[in-house]
C-alpha positions, 0 to 999 in steps of 0.5 A: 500500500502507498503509504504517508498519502493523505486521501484530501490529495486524492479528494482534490485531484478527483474534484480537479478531474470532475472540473476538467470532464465538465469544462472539455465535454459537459459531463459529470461522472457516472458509472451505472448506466453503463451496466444496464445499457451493456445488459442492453447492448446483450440483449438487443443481440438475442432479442432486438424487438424486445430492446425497441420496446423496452420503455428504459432502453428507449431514453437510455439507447443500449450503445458503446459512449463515454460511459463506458470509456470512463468505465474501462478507464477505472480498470486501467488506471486501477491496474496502473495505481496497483502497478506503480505502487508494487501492489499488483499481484494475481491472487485466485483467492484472496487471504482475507477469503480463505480465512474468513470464507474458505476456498469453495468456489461454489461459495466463491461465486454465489458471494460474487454474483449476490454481491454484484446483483445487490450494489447493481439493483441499488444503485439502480434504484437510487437513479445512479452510483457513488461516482453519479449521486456522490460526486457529481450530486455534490458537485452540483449542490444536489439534496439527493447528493448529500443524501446519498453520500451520507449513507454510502458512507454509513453503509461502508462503516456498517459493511467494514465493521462486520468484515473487519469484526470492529477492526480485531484483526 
């Protein structure tokens, strides 16, 4: 891990990266229709008329755009943060998991998919991800921004106190 780097550097620099996307291309970040459009982009292979009748599909057009190229970027600058840092390593299964969870790779992707479905079917629920409500909410002085932002945070405490079992480990 990179150490002695205070995360109000990385809070700056996100804030400046937000500035520079809206200044060149009049877009704020967001991540989540990218999933379901690409879910789209699947099923307009297999089933094209059930696409053109689908009343989402129809105000969000299922199509390869800047959201996903923002979304391929977090994997390649995640990837290159990892590289730099000297943090990279293939692992198949984490040693978190093995200890906590064991090595079934049945369990392994039930976690995975139940896990994926859960932050997915949320984020659709509140209209958009931590990247869309979050930052771009609060850059915009969004009510529903704070709000989200609020319990992002109060949901991550939750979720890494029952990983961590109140940080014992």
């Amino acid at each position: 891990m990179v150490k002695n780097k205070t995360p109000y550097i990385y809070g700056i620099l996100t804030g400046l990266l937000m500035i520079i996307s809206v200044f060149i291309s009049g877009k704020f970040f967001g991540a989540s229709t990218t999933f379901a459009r690409g879910g789209g982009m699947l099923e307009k292979l297999l089933l094209p008329a059930r696409v053109l009748e689908n009343s989402y599909f129809i105000k969000y057009a299922p199509k390869f755009d800047w959201q996903f190229l923002f979304v391929i970027g977090i994997g390649i600058g995640a990837f290159i943060s990892a590289y730099l840092a000297k943090e990279f390593k293939f692992k198949y299964i984490p040693d978190m998991w093995k200890k906590e969870i064991g090595v079934s790779k049945r369990k392994r992707n039930l976690f995975a998919f139940m896990g994926g479905l859960l932050v997915i079917i949320g984020a659709r629920m509140a209209g958009g991800c931590p990247s869309g409500h979050g930052l771009s909410g609060i850059a915009q002085l969004s009510i529903s921004g704070f709000v989200s932002v609020i319990f992002f945070v109060i949901g991550g405490a939750i979720s890494s106190n029952l990983i961590y079992k109140g940080g014992k480990k």
